[in-house]
PDB file of N, CA, C and O in Angstrom:
ATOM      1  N   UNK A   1       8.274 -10.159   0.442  1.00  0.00           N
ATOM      2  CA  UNK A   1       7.215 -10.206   1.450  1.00  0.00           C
ATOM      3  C   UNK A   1       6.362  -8.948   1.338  1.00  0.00           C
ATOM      4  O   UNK A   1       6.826  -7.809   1.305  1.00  0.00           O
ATOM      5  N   UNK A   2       5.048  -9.270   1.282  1.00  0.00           N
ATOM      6  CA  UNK A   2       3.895  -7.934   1.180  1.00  0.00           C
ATOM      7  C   UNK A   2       3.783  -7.512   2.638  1.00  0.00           C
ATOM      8  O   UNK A   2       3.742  -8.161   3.683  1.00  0.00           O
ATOM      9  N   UNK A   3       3.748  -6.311   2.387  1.00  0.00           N
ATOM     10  CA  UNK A   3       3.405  -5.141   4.201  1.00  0.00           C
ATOM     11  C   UNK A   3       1.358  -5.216   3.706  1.00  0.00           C
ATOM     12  O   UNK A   3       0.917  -5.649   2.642  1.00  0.00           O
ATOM     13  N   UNK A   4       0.859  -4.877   4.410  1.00  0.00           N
ATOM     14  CA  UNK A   4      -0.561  -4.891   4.727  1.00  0.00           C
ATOM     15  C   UNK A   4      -1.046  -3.753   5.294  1.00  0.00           C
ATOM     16  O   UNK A   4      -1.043  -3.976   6.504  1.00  0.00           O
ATOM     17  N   UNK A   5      -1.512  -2.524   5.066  1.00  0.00           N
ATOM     18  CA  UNK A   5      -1.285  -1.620   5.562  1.00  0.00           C
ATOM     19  C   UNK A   5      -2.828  -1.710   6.200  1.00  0.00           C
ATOM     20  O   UNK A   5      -3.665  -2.510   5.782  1.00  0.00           O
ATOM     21  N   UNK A   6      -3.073  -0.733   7.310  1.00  0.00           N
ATOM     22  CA  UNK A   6      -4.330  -1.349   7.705  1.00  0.00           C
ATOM     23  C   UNK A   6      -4.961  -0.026   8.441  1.00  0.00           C
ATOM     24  O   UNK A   6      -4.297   0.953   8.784  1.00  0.00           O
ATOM     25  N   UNK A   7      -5.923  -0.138   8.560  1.00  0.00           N
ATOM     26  CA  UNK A   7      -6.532   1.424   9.150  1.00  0.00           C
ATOM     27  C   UNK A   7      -6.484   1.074  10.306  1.00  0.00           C
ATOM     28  O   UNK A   7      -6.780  -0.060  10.683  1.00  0.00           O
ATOM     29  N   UNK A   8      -5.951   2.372  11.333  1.00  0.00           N
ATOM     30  CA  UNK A   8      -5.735   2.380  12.982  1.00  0.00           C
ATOM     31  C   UNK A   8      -7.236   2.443  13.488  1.00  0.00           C
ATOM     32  O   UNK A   8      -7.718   1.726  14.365  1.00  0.00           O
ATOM     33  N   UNK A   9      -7.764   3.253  12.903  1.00  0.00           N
ATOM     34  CA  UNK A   9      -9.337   4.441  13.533  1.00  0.00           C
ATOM     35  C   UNK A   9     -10.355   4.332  12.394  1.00  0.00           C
ATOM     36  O   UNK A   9      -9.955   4.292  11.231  1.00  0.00           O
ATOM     37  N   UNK A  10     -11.875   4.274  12.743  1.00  0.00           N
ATOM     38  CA  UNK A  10     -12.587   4.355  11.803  1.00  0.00           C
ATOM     39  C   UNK A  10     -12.622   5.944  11.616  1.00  0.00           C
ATOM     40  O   UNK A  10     -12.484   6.779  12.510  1.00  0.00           O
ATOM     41  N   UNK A  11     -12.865   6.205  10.069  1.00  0.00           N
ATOM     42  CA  UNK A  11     -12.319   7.125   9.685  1.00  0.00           C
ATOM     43  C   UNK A  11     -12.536   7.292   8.192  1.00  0.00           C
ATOM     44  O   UNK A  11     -12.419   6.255   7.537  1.00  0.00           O
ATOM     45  N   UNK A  12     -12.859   8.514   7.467  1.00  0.00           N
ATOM     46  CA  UNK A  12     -12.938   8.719   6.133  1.00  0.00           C
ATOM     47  C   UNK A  12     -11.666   8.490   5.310  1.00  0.00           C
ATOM     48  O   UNK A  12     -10.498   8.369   5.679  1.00  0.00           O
ATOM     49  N   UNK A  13     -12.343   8.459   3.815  1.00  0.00           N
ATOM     50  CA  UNK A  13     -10.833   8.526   3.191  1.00  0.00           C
ATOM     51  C   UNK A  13     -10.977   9.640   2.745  1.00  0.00           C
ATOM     52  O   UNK A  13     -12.069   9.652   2.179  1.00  0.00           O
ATOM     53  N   UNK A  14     -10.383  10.832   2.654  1.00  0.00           N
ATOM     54  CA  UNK A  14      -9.993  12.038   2.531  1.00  0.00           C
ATOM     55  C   UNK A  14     -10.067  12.491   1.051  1.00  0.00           C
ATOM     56  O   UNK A  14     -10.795  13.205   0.362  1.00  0.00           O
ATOM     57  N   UNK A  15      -8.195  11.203   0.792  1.00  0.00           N
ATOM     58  CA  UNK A  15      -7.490  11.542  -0.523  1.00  0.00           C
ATOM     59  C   UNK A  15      -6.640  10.479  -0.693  1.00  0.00           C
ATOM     60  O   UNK A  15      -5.654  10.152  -0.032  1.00  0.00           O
ATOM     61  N   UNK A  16      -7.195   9.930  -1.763  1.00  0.00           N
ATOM     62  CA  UNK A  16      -6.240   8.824  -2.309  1.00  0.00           C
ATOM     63  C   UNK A  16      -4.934   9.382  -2.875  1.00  0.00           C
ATOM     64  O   UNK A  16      -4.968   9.785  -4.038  1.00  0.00           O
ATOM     65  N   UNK A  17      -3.369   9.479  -1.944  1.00  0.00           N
ATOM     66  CA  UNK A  17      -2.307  10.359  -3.192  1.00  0.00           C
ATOM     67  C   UNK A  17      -1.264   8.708  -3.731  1.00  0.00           C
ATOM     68  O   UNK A  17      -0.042   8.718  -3.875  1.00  0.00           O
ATOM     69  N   UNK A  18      -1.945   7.767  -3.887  1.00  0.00           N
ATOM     70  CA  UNK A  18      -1.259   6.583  -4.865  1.00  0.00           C
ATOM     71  C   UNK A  18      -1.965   6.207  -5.370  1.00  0.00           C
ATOM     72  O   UNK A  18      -3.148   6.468  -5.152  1.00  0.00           O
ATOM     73  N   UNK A  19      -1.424   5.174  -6.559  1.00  0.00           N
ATOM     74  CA  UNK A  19      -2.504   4.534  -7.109  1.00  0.00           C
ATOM     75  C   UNK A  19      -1.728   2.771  -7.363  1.00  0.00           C
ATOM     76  O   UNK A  19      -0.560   2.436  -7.164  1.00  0.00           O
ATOM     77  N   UNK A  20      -2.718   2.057  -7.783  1.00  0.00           N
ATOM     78  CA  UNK A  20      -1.514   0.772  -7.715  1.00  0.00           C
ATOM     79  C   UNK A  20      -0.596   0.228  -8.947  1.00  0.00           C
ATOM     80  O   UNK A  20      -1.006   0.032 -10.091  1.00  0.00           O
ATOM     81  N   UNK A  21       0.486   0.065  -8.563  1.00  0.00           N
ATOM     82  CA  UNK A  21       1.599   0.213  -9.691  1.00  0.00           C
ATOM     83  C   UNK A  21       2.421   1.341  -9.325  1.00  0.00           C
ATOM     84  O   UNK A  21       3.372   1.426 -10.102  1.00  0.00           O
ATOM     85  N   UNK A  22       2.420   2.284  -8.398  1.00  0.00           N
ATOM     86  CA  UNK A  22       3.712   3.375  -7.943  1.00  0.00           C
ATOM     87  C   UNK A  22       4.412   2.595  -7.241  1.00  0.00           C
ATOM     88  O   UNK A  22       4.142   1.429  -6.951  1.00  0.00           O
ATOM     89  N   UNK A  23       5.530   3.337  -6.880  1.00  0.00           N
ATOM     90  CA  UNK A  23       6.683   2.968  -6.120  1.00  0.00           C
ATOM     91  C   UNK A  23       6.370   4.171  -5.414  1.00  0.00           C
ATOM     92  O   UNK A  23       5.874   5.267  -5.677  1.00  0.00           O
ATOM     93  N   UNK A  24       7.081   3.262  -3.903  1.00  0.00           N
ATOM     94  CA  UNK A  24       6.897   4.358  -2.892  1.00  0.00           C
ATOM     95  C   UNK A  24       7.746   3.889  -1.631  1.00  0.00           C
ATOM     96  O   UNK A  24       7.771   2.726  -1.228  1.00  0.00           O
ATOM     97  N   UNK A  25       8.286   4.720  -1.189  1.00  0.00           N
ATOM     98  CA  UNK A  25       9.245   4.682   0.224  1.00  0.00           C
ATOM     99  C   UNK A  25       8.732   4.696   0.813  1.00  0.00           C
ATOM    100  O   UNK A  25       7.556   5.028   0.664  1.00  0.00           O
ATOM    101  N   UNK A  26       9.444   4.212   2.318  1.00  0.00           N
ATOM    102  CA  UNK A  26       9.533   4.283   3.895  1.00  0.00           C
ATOM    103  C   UNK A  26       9.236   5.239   3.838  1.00  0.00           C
ATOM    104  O   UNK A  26       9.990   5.940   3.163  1.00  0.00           O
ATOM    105  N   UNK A  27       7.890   6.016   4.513  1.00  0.00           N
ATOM    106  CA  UNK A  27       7.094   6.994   5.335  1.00  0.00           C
ATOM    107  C   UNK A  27       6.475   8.136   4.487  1.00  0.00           C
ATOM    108  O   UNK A  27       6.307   9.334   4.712  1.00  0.00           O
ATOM    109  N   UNK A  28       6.154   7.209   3.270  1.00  0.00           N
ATOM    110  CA  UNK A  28       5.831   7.991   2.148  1.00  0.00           C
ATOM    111  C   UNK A  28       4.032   7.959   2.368  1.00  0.00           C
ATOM    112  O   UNK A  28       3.423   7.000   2.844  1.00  0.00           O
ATOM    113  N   UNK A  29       3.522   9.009   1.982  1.00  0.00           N
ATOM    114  CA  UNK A  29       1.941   9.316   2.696  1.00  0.00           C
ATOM    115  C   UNK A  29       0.883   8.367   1.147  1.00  0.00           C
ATOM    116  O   UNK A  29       0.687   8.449  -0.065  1.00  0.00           O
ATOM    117  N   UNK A  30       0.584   7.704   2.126  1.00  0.00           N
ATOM    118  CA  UNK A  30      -0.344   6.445   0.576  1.00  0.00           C
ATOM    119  C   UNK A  30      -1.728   7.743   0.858  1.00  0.00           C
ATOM    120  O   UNK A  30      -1.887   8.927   0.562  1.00  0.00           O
ATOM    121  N   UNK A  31      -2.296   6.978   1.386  1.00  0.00           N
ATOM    122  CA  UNK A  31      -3.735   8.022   1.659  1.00  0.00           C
ATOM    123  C   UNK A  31      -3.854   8.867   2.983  1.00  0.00           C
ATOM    124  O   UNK A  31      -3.060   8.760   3.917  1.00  0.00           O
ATOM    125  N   UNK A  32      -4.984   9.757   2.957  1.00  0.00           N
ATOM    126  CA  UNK A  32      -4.949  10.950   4.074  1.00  0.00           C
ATOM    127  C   UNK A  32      -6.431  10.699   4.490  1.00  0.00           C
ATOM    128  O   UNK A  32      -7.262  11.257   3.773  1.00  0.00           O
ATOM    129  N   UNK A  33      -7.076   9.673   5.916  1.00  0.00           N
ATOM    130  CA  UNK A  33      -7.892   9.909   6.575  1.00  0.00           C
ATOM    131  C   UNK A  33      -8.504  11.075   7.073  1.00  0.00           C
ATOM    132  O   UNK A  33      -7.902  12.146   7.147  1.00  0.00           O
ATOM    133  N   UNK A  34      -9.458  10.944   7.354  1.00  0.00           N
ATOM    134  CA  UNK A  34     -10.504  12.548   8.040  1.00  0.00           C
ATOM    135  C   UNK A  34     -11.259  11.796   9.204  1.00  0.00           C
ATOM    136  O   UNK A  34     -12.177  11.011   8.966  1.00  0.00           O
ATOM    137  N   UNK A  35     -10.877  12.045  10.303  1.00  0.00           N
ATOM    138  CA  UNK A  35     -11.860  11.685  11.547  1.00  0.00           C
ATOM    139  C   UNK A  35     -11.729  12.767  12.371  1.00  0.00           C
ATOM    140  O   UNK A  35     -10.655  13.308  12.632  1.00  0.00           O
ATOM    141  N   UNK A  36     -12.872  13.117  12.813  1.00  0.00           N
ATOM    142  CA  UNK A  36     -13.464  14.518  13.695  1.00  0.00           C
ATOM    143  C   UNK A  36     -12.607  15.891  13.851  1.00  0.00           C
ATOM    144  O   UNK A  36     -12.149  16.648  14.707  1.00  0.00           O
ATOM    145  N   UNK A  37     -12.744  15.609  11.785  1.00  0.00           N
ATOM    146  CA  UNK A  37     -11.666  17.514  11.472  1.00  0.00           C
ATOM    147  C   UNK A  37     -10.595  17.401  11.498  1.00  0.00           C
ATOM    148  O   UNK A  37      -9.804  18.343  11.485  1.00  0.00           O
ATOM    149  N   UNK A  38     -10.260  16.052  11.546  1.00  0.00           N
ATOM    150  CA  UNK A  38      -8.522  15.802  11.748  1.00  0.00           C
ATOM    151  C   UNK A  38      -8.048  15.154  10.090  1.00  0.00           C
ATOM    152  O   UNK A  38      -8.744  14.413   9.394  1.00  0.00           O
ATOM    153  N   UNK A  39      -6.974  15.575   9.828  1.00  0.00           N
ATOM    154  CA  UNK A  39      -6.424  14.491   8.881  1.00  0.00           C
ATOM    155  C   UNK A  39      -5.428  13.990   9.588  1.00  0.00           C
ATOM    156  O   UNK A  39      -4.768  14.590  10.436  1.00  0.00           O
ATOM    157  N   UNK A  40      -5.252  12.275   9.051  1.00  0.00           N
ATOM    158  CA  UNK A  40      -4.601  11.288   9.620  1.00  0.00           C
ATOM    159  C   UNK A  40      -3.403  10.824   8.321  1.00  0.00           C
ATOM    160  O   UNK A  40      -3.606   9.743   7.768  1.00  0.00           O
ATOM    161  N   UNK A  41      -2.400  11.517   7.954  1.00  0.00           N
ATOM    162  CA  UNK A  41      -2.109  10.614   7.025  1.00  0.00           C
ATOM    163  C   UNK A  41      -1.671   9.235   7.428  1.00  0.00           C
ATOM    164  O   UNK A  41      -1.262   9.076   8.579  1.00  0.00           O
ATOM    165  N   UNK A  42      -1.731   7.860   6.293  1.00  0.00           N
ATOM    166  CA  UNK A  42      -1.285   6.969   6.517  1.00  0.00           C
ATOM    167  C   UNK A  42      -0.229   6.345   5.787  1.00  0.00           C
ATOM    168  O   UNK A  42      -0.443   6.105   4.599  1.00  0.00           O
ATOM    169  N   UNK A  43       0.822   6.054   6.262  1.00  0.00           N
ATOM    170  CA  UNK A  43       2.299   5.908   5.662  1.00  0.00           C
ATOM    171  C   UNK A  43       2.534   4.581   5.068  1.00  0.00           C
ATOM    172  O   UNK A  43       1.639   3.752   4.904  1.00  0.00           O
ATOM    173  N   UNK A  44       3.588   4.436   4.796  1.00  0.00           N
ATOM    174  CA  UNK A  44       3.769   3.235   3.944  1.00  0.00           C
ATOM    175  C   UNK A  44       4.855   3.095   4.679  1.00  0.00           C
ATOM    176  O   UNK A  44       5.519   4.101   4.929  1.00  0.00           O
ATOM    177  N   UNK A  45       5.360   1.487   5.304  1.00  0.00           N
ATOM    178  CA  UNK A  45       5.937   1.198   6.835  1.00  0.00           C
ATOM    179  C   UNK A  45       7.250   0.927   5.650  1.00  0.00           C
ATOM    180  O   UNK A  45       8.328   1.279   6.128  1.00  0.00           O
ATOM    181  N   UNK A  46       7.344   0.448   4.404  1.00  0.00           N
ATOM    182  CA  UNK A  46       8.223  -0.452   3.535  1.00  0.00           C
ATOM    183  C   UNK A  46       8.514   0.640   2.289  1.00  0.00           C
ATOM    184  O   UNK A  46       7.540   1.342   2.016  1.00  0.00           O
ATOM    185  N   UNK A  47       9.748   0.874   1.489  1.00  0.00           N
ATOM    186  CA  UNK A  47       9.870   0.613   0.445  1.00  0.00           C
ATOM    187  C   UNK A  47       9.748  -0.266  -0.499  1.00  0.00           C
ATOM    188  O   UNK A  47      10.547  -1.183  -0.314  1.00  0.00           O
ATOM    189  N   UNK A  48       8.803  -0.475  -1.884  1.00  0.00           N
ATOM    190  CA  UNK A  48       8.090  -1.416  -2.519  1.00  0.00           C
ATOM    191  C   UNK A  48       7.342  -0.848  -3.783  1.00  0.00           C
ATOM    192  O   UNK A  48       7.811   0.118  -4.385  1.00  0.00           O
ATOM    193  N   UNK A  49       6.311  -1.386  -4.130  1.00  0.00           N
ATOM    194  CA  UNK A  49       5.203  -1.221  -5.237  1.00  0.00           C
ATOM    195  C   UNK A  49       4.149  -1.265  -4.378  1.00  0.00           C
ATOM    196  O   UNK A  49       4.125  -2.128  -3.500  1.00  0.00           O
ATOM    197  N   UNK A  50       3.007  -0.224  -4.528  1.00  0.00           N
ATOM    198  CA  UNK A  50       1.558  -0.831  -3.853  1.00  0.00           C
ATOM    199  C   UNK A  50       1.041  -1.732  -5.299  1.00  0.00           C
ATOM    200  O   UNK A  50       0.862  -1.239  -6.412  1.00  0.00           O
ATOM    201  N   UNK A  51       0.891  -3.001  -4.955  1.00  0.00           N
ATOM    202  CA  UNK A  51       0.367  -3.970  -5.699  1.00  0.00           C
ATOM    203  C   UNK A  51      -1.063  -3.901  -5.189  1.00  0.00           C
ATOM    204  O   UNK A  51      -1.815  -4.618  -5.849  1.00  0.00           O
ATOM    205  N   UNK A  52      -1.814  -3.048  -3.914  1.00  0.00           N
ATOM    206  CA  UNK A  52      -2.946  -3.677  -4.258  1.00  0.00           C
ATOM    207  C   UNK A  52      -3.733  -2.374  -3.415  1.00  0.00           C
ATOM    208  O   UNK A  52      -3.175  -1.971  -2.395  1.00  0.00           O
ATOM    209  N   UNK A  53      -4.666  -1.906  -3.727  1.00  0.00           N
ATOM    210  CA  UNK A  53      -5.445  -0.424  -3.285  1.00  0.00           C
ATOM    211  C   UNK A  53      -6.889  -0.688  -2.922  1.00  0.00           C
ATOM    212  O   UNK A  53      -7.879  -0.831  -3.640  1.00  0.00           O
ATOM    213  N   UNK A  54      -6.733  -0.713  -1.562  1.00  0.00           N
ATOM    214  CA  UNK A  54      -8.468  -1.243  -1.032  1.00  0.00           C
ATOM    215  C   UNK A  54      -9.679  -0.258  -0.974  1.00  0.00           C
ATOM    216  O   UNK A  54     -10.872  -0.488  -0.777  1.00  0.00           O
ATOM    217  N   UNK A  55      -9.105   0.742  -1.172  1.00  0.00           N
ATOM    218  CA  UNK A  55     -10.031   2.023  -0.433  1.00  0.00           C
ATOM    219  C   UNK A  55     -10.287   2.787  -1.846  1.00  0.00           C
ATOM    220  O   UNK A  55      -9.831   2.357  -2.906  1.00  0.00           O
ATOM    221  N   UNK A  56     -10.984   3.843  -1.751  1.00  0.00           N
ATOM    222  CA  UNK A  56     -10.867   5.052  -2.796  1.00  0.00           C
ATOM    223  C   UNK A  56     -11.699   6.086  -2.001  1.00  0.00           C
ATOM    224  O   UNK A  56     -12.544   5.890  -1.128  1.00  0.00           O
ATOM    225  N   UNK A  57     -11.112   7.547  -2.680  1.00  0.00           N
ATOM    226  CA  UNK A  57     -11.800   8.514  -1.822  1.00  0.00           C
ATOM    227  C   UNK A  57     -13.004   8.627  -1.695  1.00  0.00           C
ATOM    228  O   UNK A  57     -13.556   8.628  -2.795  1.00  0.00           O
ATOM    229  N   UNK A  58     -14.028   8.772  -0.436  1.00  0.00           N
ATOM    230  CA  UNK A  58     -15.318   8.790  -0.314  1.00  0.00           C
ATOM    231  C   UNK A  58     -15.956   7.712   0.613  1.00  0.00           C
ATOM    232  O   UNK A  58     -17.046   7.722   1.184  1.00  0.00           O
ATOM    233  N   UNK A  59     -14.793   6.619   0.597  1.00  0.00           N
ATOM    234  CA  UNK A  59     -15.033   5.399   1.093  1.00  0.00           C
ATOM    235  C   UNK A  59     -15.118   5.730   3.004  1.00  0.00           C
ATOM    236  O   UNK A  59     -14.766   6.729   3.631  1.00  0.00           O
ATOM    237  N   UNK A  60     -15.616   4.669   3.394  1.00  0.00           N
ATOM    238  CA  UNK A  60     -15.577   4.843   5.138  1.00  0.00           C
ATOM    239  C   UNK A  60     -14.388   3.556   5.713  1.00  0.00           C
ATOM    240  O   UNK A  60     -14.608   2.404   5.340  1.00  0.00           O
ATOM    241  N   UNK A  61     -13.612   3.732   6.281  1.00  0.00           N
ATOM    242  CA  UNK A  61     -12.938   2.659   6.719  1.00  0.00           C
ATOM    243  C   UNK A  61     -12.813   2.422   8.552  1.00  0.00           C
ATOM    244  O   UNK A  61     -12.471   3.247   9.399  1.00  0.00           O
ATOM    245  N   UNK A  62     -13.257   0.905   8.732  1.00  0.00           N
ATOM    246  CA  UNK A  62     -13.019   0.681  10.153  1.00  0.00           C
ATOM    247  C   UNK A  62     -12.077  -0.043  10.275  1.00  0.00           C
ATOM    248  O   UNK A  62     -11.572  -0.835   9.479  1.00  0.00           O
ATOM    249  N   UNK A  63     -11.721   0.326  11.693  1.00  0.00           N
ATOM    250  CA  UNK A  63     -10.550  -0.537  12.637  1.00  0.00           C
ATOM    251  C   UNK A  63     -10.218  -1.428  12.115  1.00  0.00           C
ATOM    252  O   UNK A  63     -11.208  -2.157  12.049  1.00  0.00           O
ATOM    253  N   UNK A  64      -9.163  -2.030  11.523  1.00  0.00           N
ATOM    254  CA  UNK A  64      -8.350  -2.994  10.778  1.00  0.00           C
ATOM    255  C   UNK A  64      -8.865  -3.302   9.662  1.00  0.00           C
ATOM    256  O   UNK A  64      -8.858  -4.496   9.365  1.00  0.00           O
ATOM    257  N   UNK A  65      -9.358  -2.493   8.882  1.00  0.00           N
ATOM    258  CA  UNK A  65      -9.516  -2.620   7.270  1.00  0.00           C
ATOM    259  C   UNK A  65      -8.328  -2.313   6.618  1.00  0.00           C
ATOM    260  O   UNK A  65      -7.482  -1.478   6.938  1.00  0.00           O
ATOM    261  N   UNK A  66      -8.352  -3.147   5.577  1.00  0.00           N
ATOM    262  CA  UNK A  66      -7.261  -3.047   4.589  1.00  0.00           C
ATOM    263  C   UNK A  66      -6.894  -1.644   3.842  1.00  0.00           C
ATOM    264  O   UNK A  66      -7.875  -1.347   3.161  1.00  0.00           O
ATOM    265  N   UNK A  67      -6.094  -0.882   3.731  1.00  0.00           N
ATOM    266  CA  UNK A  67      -5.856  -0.001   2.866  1.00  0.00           C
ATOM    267  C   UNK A  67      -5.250   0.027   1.953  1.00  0.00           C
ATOM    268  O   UNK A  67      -5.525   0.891   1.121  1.00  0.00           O
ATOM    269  N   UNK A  68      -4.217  -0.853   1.714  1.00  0.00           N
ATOM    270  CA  UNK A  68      -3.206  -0.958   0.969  1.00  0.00           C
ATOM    271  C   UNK A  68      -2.048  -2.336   1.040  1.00  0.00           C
ATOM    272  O   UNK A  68      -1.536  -2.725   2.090  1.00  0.00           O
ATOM    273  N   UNK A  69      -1.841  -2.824  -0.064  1.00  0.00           N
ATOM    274  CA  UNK A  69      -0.400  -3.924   0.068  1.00  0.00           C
ATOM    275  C   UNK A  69       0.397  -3.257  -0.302  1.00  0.00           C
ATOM    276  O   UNK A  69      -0.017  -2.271  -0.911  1.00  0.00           O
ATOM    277  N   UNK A  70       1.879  -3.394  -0.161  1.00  0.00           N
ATOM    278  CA  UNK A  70       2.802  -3.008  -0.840  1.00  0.00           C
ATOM    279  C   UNK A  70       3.979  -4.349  -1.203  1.00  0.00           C
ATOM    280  O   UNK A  70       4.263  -5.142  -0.306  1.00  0.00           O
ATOM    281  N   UNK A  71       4.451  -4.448  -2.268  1.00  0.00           N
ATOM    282  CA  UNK A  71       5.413  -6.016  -2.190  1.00  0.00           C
ATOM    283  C   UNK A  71       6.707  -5.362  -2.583  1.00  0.00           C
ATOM    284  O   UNK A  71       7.734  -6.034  -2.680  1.00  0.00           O
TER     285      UNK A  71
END
């Protein structure tokens, strides 16, 4: 079963630290948001593969945009 990872806050993308094809654990930091001077990292809820990478750094993301699958 794929997790869906999804943006909480509209919000920059910072820093992409995966790419697709890693392996990555429970509460492992996929990418690092920027909203008003803050970084937000965003975790990965599953141990898995990110099979699928929606974002890249530079990008703008709103309220329930995709960031990431993991299977």
């Amino acid at each position: 079963m794929a997790d869906e990872i999804r943006a909480e806050m509209v919000a920059n993308v910072w820093k992409v630290v995966v790419a697709e094809g890693d392996s990555v654990s429970d509460g492992d930091t996929l990418v690092i948001l920027e909203s008003m001077k803050m970084e937000i990292p965003v975790l990965a809820e599953s141990d898995g593969t990110v099979t699928q990478l929606a974002v890249g750094e530079g990008d703008v993301v709103q309220e329930g945009d995709l960031i990431a699958v993991i299977a």
